[in-house]
BAFI-47417 format. One record per residue (C-alpha): y, z, x. Coordinates in steps of 0.05 Angstrom, whole numbers, plus 5000, padded with zeros to 4 digits. Each point is the difference from the previous one (the first is absolute). Example, Ala and Ser with C-alpha at 12.3 -4.5 7.8 and 13.67 -1.06 7.14 Angstrom:
! residues 2
<atom y="4910" z="5156" x="5246"/>
<atom y="5069" z="4987" x="5027"/>
***
This chain:
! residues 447
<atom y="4635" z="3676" x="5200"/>
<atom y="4966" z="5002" x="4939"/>
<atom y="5052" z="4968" x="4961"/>
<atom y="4998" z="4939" x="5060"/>
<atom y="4928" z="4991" x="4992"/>
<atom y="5004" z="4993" x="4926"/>
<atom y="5056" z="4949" x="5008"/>
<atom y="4948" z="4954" x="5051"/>
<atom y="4949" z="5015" x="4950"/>
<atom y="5050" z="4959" x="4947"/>
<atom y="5021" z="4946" x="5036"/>
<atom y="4930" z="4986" x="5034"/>
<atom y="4971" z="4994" x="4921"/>
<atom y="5058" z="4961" x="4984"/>
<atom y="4974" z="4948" x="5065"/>
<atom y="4930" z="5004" x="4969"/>
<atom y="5017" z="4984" x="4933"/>
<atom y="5049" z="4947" x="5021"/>
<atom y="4937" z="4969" x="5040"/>
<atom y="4956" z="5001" x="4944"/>
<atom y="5041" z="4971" x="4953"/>
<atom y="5013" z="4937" x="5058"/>
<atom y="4928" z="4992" x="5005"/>
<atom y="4977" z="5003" x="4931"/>
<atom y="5029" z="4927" x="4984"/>
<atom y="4958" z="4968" x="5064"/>
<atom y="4936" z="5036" x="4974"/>
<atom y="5014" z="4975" x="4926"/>
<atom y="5016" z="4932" x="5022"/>
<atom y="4933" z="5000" x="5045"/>
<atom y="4953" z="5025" x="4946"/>
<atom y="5036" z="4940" x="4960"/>
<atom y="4991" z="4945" x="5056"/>
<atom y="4931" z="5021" x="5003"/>
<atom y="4987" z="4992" x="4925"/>
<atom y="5035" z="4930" x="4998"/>
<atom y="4980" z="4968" x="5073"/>
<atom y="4941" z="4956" x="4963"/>
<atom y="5061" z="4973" x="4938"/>
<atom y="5058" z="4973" x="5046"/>
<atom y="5031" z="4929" x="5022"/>
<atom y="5021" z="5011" x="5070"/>
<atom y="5060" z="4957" x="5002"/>
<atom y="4996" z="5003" x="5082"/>
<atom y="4929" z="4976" x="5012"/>
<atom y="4993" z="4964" x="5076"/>
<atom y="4991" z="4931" x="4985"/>
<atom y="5029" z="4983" x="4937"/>
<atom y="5066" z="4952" x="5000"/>
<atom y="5044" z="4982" x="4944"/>
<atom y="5042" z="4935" x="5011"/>
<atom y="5028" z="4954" x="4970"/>
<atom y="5068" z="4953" x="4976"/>
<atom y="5057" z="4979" x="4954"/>
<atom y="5013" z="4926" x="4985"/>
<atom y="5054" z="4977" x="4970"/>
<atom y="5044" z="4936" x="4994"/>
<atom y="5034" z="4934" x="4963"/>
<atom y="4967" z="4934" x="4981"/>
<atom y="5029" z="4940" x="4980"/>
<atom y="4969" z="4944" x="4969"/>
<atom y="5046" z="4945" x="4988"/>
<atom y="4945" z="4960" x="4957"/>
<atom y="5003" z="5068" x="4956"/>
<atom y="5032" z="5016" x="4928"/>
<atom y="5038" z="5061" x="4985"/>
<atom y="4965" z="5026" x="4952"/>
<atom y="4931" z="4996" x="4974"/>
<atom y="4982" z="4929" x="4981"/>
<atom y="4948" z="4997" x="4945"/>
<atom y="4941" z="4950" x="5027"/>
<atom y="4999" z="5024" x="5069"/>
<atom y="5037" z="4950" x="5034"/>
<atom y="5041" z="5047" x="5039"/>
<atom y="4946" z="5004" x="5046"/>
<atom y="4977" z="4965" x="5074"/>
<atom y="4925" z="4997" x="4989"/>
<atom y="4969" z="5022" x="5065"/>
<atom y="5051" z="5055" x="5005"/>
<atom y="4979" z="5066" x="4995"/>
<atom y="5035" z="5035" x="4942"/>
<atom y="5050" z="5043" x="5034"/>
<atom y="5031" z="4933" x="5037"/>
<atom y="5008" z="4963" x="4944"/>
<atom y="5053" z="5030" x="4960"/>
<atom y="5066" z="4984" x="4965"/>
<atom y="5052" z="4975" x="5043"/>
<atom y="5022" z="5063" x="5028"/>
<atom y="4965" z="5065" x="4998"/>
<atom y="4997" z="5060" x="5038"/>
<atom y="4935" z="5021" x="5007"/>
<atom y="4961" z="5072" x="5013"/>
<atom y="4933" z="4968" x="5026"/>
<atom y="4973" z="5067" x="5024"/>
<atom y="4986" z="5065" x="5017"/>
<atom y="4937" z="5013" x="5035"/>
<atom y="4968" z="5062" x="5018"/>
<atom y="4940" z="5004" x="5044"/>
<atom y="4961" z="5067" x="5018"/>
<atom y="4944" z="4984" x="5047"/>
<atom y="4946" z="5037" x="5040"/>
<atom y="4976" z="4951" x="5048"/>
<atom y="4935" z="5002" x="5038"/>
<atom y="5014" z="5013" x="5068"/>
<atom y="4959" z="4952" x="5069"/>
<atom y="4949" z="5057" x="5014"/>
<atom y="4928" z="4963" x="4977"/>
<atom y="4973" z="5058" x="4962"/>
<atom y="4987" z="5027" x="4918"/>
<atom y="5079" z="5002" x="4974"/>
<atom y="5036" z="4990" x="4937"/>
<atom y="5071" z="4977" x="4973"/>
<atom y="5037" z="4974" x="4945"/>
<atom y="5059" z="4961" x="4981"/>
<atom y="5038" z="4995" x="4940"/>
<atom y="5067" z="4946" x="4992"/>
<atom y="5051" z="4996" x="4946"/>
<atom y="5050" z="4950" x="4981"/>
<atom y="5061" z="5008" x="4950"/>
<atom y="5037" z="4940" x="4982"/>
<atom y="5011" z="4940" x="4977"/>
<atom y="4946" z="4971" x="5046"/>
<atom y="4955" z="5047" x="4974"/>
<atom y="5012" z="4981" x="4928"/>
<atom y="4973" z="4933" x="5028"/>
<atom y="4936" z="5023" x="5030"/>
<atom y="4984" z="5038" x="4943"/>
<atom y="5007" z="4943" x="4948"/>
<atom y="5008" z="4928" x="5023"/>
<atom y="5002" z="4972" x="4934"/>
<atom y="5043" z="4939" x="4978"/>
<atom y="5045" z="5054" x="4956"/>
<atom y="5015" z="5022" x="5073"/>
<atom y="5033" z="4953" x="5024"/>
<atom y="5062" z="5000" x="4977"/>
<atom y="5038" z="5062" x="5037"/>
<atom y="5038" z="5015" x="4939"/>
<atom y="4935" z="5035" x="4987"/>
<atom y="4986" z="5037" x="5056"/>
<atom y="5008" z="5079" x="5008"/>
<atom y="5004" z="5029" x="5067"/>
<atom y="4979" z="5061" x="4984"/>
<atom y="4928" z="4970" x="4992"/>
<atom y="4952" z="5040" x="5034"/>
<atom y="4937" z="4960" x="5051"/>
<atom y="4934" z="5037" x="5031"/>
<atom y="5001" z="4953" x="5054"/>
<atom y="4941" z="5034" x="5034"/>
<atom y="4959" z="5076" x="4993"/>
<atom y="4935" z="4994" x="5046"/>
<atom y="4960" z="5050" x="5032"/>
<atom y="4982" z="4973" x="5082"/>
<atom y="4936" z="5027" x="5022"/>
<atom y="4971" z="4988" x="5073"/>
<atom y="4925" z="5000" x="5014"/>
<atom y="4983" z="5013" x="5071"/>
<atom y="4961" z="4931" x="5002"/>
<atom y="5013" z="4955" x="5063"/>
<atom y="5065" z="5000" x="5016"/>
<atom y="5022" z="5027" x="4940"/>
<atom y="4981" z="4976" x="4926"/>
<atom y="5063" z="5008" x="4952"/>
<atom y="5000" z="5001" x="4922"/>
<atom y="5060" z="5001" x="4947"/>
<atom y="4981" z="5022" x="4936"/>
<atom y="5051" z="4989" x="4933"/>
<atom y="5051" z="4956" x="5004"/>
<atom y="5029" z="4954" x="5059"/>
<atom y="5039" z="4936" x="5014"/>
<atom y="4977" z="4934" x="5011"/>
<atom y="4965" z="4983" x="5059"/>
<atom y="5031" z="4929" x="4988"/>
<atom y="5066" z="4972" x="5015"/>
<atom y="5051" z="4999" x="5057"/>
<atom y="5056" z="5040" x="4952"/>
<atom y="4995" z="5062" x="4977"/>
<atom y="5035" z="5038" x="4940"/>
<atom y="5048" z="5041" x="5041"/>
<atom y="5058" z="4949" x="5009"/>
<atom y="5027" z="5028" x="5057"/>
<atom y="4929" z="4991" x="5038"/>
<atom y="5010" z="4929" x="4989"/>
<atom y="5034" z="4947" x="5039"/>
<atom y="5052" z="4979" x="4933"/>
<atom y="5023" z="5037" x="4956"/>
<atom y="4967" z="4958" x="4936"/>
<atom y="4923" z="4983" x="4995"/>
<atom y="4973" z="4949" x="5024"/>
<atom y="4972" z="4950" x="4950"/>
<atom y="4927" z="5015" x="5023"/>
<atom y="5012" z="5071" x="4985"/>
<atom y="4994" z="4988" x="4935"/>
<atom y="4942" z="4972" x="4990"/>
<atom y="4966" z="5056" x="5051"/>
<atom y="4963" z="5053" x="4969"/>
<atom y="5044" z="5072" x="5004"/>
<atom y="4950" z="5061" x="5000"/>
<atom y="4932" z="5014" x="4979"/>
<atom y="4957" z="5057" x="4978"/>
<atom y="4934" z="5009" x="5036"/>
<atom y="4976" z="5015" x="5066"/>
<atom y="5023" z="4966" x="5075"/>
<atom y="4956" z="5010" x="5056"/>
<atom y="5036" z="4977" x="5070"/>
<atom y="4962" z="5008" x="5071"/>
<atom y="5035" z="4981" x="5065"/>
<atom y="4940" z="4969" x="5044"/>
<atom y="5045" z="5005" x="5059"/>
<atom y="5076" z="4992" x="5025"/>
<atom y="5000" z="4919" x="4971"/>
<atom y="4963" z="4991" x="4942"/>
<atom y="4996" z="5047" x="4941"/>
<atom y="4966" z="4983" x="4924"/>
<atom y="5009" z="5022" x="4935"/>
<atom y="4954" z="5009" x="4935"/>
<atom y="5009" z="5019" x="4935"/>
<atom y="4987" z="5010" x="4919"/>
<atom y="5053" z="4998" x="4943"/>
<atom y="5017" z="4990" x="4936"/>
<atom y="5041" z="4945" x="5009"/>
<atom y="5070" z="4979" x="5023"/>
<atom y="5050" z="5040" x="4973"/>
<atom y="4967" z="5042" x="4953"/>
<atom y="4989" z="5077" x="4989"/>
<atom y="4940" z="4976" x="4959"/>
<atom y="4945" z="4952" x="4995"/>
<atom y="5040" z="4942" x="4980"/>
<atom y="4945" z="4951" x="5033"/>
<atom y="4959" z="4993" x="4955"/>
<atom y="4986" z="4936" x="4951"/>
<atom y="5021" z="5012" x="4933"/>
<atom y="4937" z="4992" x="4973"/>
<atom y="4949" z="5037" x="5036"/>
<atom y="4985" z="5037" x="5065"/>
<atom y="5031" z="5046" x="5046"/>
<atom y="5035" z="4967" x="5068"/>
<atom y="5038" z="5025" x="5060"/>
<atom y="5025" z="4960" x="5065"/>
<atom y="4980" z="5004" x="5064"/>
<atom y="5044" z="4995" x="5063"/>
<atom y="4987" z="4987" x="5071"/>
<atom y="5048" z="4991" x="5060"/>
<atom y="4994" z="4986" x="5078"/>
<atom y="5059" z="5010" x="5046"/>
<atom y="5003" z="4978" x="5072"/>
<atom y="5056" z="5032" x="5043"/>
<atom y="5018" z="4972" x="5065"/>
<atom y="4979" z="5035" x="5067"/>
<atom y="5082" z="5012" x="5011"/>
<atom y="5006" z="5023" x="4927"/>
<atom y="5056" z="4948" x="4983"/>
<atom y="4959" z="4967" x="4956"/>
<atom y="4959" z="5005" x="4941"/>
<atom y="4961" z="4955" x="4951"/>
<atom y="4973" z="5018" x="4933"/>
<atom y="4955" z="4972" x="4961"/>
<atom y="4985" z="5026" x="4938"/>
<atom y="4959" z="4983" x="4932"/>
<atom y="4986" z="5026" x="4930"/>
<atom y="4947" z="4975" x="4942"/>
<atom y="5008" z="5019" x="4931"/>
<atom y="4944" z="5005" x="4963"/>
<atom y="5036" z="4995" x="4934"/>
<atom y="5062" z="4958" x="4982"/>
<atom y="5062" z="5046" x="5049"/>
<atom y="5064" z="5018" x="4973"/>
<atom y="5052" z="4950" x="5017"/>
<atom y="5057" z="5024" x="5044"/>
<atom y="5044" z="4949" x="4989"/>
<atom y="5084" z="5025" x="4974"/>
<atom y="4996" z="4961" x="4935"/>
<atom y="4933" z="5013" x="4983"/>
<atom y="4996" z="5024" x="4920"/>
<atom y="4922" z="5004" x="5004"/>
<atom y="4954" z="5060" x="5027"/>
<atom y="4956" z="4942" x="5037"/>
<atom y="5004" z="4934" x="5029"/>
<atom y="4945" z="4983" x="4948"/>
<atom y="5039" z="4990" x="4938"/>
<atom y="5069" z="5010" x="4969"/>
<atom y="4958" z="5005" x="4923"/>
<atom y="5015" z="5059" x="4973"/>
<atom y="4956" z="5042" x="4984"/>
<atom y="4963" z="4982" x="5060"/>
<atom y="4948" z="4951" x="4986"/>
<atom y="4922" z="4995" x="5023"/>
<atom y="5005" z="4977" x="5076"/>
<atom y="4960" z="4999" x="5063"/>
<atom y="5031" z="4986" x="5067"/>
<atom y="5001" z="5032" x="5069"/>
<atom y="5063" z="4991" x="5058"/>
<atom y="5002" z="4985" x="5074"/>
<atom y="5054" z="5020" x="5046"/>
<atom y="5009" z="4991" x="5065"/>
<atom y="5065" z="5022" x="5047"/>
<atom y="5008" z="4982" x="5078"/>
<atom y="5067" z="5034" x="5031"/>
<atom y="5011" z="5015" x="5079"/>
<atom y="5071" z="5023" x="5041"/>
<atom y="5018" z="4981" x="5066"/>
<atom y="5049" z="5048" x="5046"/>
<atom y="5006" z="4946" x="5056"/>
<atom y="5004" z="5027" x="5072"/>
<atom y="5056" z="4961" x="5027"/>
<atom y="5045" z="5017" x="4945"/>
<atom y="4987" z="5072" x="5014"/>
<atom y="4989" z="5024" x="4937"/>
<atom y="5061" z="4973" x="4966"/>
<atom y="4969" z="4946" x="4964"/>
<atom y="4947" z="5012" x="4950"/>
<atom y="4959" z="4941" x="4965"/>
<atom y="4958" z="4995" x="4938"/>
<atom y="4959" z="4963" x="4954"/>
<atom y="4967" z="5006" x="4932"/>
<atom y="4945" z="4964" x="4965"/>
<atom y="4966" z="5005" x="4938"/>
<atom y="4954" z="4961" x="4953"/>
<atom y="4968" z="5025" x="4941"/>
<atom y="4952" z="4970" x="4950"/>
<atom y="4970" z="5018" x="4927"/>
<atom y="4955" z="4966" x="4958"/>
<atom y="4956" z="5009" x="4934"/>
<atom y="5006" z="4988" x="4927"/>
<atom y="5044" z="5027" x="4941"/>
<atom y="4956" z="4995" x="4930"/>
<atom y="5062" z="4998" x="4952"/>
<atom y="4953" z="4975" x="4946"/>
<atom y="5028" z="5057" x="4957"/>
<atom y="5064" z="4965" x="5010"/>
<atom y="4973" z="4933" x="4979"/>
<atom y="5009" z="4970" x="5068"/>
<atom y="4934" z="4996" x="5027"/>
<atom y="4969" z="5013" x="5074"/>
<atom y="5061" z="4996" x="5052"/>
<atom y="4984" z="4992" x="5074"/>
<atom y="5044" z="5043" x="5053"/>
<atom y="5012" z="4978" x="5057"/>
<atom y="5073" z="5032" x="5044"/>
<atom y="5001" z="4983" x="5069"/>
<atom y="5071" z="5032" x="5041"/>
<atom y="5006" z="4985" x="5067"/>
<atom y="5065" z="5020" x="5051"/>
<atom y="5025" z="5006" x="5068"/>
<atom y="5061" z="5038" x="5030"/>
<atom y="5041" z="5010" x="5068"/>
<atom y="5035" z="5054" x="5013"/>
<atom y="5050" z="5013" x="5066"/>
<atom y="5038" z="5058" x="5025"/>
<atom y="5056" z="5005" x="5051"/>
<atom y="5025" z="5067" x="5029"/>
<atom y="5065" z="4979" x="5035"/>
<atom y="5018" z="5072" x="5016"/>
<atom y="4993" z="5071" x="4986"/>
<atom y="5032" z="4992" x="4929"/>
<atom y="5000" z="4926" x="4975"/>
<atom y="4938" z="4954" x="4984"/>
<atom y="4990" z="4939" x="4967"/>
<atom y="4943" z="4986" x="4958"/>
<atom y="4964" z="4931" x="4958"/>
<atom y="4953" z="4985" x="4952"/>
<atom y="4970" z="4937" x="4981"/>
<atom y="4945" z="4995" x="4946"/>
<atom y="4971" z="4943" x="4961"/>
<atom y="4948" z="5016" x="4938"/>
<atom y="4965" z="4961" x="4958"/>
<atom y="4945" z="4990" x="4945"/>
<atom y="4960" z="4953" x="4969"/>
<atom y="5024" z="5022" x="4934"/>
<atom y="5049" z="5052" x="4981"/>
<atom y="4958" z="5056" x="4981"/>
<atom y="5012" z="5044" x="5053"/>
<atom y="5071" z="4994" x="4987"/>
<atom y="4989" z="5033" x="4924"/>
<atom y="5019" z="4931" x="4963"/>
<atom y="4931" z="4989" x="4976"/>
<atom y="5019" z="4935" x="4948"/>
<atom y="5031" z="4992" x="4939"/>
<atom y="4975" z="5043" x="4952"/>
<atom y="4966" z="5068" x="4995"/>
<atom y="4937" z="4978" x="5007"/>
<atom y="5000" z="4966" x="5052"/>
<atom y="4960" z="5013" x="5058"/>
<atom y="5025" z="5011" x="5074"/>
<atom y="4958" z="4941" x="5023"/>
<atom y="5029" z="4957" x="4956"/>
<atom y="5012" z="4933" x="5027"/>
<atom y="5083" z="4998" x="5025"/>
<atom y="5039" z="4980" x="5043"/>
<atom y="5001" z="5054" x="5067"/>
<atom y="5054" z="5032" x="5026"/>
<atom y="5029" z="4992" x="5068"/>
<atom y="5054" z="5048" x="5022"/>
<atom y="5039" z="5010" x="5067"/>
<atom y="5042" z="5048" x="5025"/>
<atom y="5046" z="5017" x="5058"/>
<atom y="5021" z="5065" x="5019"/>
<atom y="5055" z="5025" x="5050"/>
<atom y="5006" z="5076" x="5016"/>
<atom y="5052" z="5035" x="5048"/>
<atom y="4985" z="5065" x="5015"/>
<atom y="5043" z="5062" x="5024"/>
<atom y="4987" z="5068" x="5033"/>
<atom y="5059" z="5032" x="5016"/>
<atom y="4984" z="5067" x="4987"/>
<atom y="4926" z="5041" x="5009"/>
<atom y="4955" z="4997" x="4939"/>
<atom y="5049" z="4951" x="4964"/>
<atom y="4981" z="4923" x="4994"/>
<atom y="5049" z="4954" x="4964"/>
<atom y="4983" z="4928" x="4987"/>
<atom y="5041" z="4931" x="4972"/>
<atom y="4953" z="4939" x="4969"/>
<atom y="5000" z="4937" x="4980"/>
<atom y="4947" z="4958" x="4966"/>
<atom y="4979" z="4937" x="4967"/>
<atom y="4952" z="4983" x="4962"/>
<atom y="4979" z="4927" x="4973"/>
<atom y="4935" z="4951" x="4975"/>
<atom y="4970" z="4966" x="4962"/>
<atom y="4989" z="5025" x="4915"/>
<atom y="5028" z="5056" x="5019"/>
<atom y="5004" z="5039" x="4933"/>
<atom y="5057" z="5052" x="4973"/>
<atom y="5056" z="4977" x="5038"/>
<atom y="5077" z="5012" x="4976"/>
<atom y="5023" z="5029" x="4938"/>
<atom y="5025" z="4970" x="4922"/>
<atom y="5033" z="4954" x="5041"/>
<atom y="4934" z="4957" x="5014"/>
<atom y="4949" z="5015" x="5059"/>
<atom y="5000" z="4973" x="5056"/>
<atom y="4947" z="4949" x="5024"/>
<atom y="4969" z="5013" x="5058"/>
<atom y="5063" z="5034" x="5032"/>
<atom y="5026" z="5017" x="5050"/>
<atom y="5027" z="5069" x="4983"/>
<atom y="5031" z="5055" x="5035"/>
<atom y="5002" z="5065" x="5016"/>
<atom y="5040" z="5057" x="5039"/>
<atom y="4995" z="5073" x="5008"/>
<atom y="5013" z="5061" x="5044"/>
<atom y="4956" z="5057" x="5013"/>
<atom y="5016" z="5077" x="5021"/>
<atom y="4937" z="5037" x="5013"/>
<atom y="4991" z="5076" x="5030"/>
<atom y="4929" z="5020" x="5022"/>
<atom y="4979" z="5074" x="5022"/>
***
């Protein structure tokens, strides 16, 4: 008896001990949550989505060189850099990464964020669009763009007063810098001269379920820092503004927006070698300007076609005007004075569940060519120097393919032609006023 007892005595401290010993981990790992829970990323947090794509693909340009030309010829002005390679060239043009918080539709005090990144060739281009650029013998695709990081604040005000705060895209412009959002594959030749991103602050209120408005206070277009500001005194920023009317069915929309510069703006153009559409001098010479820009684009999903057909248009004219002193040049007082102005139409056909068919057509001109980056002869010389404009064309044609879920792959063809059109062909001679050509494919996977 005894000697039964003492052997439930053993095997009931044995249990104990063996229970202890599983509980002491949970209690340690407790007291440790609870000394932590304030220092953590959750990486699960209700709300938050990461998304996102991979573009890839081949361009030819049969007006291109093989290699690096020395002068720049090898370039289609009006093409952004990544179309506008050597003859053939596989090209990267990104990886984006977007990790977003958005605001959800209850009207009350919330916050968000959003934060986009590009890799690629396309984002070497954003991040520099210099004329050293522009051949793609120079590019790297492992270039790395902050396309946007922006805090989104709602203030219970009306129906709902919104606010970004850091950086953002454009408010202007049909096309945006994800290719694959686009209609074509390439950019558009307005695109080019459209501001990218700023740094500021966007206010947006929706008044009701038709007409929304935006307002807001930057630096200036494309710029991290305050780049608007006249090189010889002051401090400047831009201010935007937009109105967009959306039809009672919701298959239409029109857009209207503007931005002033108080300062001479950087100029977006591909070639441009300059910081500003003020002057090419370097270093950057007394000036005193201010810029004008105003965009108009609307979409139509027509009823009858029921929604298979999708058209588009683009608009844009832009102004800037002041003086350049380049006295310390020994030139004198030079008036500036860069009007652009340009128009686009866009159409999309979805003939099934997996093939479309898509155009472009865009015309843009200038009264001179200093929105274009070829300021004059000379280093001196001013953006409003009296030349000749430039008038370019181009037409696009894009097939598109979905033939398997989250996988889009596209086939284009484009031509571009006009009037002193500048860096055109290769050693060989350029060619005047074109036309030249272009073909590519396109593989893209979103998530």
């Amino acid at each position: 008896m005894i000697k039964n007892i003492t052997a439930l005595l053993g095997v009931l401290a044995v249990v104990a001990s063996l229970s202890l010993a599983d509980s002491a981990p949970e209690a340690s790992a407790q007291d440790t949550k609870k000394m932590v829970q304030n220092n953590f990323v959750e990486t699960v947090q209700k709300g938050i989505k990461l998304s996102g794509y991979v573009d890839a693909g081949y361009s030819y340009n049969f007006a291109g060189t093989g290699n690096r030309y020395q002068g720049s010829r090898s370039n289609v002005n009006g093409r952004f850099g990544s179309d506008t390679s050597q003859k053939g060239d596989f090209n990267l043009y990104a990886v984006k990464i977007a990790l977003a918080k958005a605001l959800n539709s209850e009207n009350k005090a919330q916050a968000g964020f959003r934060t986009d990144i590009m890799i690629g060739e396309d984002a070497s281009y954003f991040v520099n669009r210099s004329a050293n650029q522009v051949a793609n013998t120079n590019n790297n695709s492992n270039s790395l763009f902050l396309e946007q990081a922006y805090v989104e604040i709602r203030a219970p005000v009306g129906n709902g007063w919104d606010f970004k705060v850091g950086k953002f895209v454009s408010i202007l412009g049909y096309e945006v810098m994800e290719r694959p959002a686009n209609m074509n594959t390439t950019f558009g030749l307005l695109f080019n001269v459209m501001p990218l991103y700023y740094t500021g602050v966007l206010s947006s209120y929706k008044f009701d379920d038709y007409i929304d408005g935006k307002l807001g206070v930057v630096n200036g277009s494309n710029s991290d820092n305050n780049t608007t500001t006249n090189h010889n005194a002051g401090d400047g920023v831009a201010l935007l503004a937009a109105l967009n009317i959306t039809a009672p069915d919701g298959n239409a929309n029109w857009s209207n927006n503007f931005q002033y510069s108080t300062g001479d703006d950087n100029n977006t153009s591909t070639s441009s070698s300059v910081r500003s559409l003020c002057t090419s001098a370097s270093p950057p010479v007394n000036s005193s300007a201010y810029a004008v820009i105003y965009n108009s684009w609307g979409n139509w999903a027509p009823k009858f076609a029921n929604d298979k057909l999708l058209l588009a248009f683009n608009a844009l004219l832009g102004n800037l005007s002041g003086t350049a002193d380049l006295s310390s040049l020994g030139l004198g007082v030079d008036n500036i004075n860069t009007c652009w102005y340009g128009a686009g139409a866009y159409a999309k056909y979805q003939f099934n569940g997996w093939f479309s068919l898509a155009s472009r057509g865009e015309y843009l001109g200038s009264n001179n060519a200093g929105v274009f980056g070829n300021q004059g002869s000379g280093s001196t010389a001013a953006a409003g120097a009296h030349v000749t404009g430039d008038n370019l064309w181009e037409y696009t044609l894009t097939a598109g393919f979905n033939v398997i879920d989250n996988l889009l792959i596209r086939a284009e063809y484009r031509m571009d032609w006009g009037s002193n059109i500048y860096n055109i062909g290769g050693p060989d001679g350029a060619v005047a006023g074109g036309p030249v050509y272009y073909a590519g494919a396109e593989v893209v996977y979103s998530f």
